[in-house]
C-alpha positions in Angstrom: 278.0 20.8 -33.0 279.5 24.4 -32.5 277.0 26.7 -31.3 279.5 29.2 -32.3 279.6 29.3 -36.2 276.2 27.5 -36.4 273.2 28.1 -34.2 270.9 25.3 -34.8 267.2 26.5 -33.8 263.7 24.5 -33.8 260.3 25.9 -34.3 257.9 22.5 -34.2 259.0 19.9 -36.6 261.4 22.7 -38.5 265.3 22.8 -38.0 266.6 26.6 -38.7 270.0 26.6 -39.2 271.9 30.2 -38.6 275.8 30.5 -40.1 277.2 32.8 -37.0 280.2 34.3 -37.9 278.8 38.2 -38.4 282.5 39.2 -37.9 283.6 37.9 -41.3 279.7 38.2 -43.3 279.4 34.5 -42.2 282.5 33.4 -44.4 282.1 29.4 -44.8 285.4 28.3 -42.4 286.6 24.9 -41.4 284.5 24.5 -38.6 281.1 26.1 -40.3 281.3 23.6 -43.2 281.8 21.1 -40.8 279.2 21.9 -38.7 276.8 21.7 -41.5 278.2 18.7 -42.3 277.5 17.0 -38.9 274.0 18.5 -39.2 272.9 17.0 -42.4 274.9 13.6 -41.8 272.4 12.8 -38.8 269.2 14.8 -38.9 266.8 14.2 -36.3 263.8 11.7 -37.3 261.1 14.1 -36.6 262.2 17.0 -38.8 259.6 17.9 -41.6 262.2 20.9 -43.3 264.9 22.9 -43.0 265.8 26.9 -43.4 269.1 28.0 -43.9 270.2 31.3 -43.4 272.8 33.5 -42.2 273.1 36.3 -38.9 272.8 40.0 -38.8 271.0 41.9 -41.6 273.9 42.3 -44.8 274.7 38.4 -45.4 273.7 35.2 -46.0 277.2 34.2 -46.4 280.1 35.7 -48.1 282.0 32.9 -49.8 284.5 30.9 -48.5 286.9 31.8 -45.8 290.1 32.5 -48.2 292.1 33.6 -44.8 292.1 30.0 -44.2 293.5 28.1 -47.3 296.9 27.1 -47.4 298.2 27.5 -50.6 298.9 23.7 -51.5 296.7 21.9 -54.1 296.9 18.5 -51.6 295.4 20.5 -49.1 293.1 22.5 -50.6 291.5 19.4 -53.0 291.0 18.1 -49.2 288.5 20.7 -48.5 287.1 20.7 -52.0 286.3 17.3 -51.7 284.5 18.0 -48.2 282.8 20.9 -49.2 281.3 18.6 -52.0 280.6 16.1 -49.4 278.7 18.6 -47.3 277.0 20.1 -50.2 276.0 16.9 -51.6 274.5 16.0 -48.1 272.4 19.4 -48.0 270.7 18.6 -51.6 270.3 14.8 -50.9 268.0 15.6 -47.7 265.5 13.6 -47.2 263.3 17.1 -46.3 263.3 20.0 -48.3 265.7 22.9 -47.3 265.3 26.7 -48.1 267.9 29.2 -48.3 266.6 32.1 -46.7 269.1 34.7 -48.5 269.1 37.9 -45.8 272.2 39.8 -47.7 275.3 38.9 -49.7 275.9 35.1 -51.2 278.9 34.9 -52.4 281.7 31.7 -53.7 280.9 28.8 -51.5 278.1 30.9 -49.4 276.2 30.8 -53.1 277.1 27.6 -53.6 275.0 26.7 -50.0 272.7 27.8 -51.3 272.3 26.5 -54.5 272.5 23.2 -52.7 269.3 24.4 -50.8 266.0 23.3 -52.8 264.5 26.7 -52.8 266.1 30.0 -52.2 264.0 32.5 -51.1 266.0 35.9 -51.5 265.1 39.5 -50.0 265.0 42.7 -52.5 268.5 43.7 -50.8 270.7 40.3 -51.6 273.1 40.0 -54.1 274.8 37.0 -55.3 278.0 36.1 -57.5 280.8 33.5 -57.6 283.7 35.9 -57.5 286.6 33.0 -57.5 287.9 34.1 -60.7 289.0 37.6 -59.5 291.1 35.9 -57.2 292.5 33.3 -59.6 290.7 30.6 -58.9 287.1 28.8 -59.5 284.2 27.3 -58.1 285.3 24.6 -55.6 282.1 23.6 -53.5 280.0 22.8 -57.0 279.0 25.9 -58.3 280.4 25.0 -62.3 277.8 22.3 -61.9 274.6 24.1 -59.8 274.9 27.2 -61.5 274.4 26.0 -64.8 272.0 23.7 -64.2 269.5 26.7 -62.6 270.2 29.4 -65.0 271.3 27.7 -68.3 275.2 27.3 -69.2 276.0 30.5 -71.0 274.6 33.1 -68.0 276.5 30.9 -65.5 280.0 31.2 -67.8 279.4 34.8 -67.8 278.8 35.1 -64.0 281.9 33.0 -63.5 284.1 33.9 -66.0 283.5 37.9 -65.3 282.8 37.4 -61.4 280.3 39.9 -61.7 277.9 40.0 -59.3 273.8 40.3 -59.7 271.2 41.5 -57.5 267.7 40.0 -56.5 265.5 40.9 -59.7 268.4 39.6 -62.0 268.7 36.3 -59.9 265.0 35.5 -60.1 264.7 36.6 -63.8 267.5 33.7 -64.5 266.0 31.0 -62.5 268.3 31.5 -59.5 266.4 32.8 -57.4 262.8 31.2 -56.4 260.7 34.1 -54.7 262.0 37.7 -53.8 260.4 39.2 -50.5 261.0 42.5 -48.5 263.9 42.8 -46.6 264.0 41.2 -43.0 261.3 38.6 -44.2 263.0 35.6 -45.8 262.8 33.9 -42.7 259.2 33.9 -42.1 258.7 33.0 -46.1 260.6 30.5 -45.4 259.0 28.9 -42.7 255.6 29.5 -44.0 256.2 27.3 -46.8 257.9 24.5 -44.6 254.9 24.7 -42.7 252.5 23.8 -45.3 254.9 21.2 -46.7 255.0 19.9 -43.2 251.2 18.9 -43.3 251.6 16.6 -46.5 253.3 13.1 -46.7 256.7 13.2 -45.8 257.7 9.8 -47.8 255.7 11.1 -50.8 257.9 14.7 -50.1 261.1 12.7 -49.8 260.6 10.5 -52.7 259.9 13.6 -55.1 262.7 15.3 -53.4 265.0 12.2 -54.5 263.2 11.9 -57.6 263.9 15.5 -58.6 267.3 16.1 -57.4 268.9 12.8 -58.0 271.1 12.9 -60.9 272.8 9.4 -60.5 269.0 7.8 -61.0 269.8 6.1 -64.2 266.9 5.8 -65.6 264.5 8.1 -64.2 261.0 7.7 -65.4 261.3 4.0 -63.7 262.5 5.0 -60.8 259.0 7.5 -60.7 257.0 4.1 -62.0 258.4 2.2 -58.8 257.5 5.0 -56.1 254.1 5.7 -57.3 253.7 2.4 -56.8 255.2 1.9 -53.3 253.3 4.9 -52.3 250.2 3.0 -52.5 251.5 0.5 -49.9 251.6 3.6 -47.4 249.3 4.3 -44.3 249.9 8.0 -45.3 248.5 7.1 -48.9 245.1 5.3 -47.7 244.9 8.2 -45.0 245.4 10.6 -47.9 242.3 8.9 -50.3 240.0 8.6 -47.2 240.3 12.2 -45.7 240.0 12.9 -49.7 236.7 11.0 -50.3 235.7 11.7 -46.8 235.8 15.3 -47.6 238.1 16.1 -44.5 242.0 17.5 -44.1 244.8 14.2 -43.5 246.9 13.6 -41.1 249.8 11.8 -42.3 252.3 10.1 -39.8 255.2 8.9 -42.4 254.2 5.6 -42.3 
């Protein structure tokens, strides 16, 4: 993994994960996306969450590297497709991740983030999916993540005008889960990792795969079956003792 575009970082049982390329607002390149890519293919087993965010203080990321398209359709539905891959593999984690929005998220850098499970955005950030302006669209799955957080007809708008909106807009839609003070999205971040940390990670991975799923085809069974599983766990009987017991749990994902 390049330490270059993507400085991967622990604090306890918590992967943060920095885009590094303040040079270009942390434009998603070739080797970025891959990067993340490589990261979310093979997560370590001990990881309880993940933060994403992006260096220096004006950006979380802005878009995709355009510099680095070749104008040919074969080529470019080639990184389409990965970026979807990549994507995919952020929202399909089987621990939450948070975007911690520090600046600008722009085109594919929004669409990172919308593949996050929170986005926690400071009073500074703006977002937008420009790729109109440019003559193109949404290639990393922003025609489907957008509407599906802020409804169909705001996310036309957004796309069709490229317009972009600021913090109290973005949480107003639905975007947007929390806005904090600038230079603190990172520490929000991991504050809430660390008190999801402390509860059952399968229980947290089967609601995260319960919730974001969308090829589940039929979804209230799929709940049925893991509530029942869940009471085959260690982590379930630890959970109604320390309950009854009237003392915290410690749950070892078992």
């Amino acid at each position: 993994m390049s330490e270059q575009v993507l400085q991967v970082t622990r604090e306890g049982s918590i992967a943060i994960l920095t885009l590094n390329r303040p040079s270009s607002l942390n434009a998603i390149d070739g080797a970025l996306m891959k990067s993340i890519h490589d990261f979310f293919q093979d997560p370590e087993d001990d990881l309880r969450g993940v933060v994403v965010t992006g260096s220096g203080e004006k950006a979380f990321a802005a878009g995709a590297d355009i510099k680095a398209f070749e104008l040919n359709s074969k080529k470019t539905s080639v990184v389409s497709r990965f970026g979807h891959d990549t994507f995919n593999a952020v929202e399909s984690s089987k621990v939450p991740v948070i975007a911690a929005l520090n600046g600008l998220a722009l085109g594919g850098g929004l669409e990172l983030a919308m593949a996050c499970h929170f986005r926690i955005a400071e009073k500074h950030a703006r977002f937008g999916l420009p790729e109109i302006k440019l003559g193109l669209l949404p290639g990393y799955g922003g025609t489907i993540r957008l509407p599906r957080l802020i409804g169909r007809s705001k996310a036309a708008r957004m796309m069709l005008t490229g317009e972009m909106i600021d913090a109290q807009r973005s949480y107003e839609y639905g975007l947007v889960d929390e806005i904090v003070d600038e230079g603190t999205a990172l520490d929000r971040a991991l504050e809430i990792l660390h008190v999801v940390s402390e509860n059952a990670p399968i229980s947290a991975k089967n609601i995260l795969r319960l919730v974001f799923d969308d090829t589940i085809s039929d979804a209230m069974e799929a709940e049925i079956q893991a509530f029942g599983s869940a009471f085959d766990t260690d982590d379930a009987r630890e959970g109604i003792s320390a309950f009854i017991e009237k003392r915290k749990p410690v749950f070892k994902g078992k």
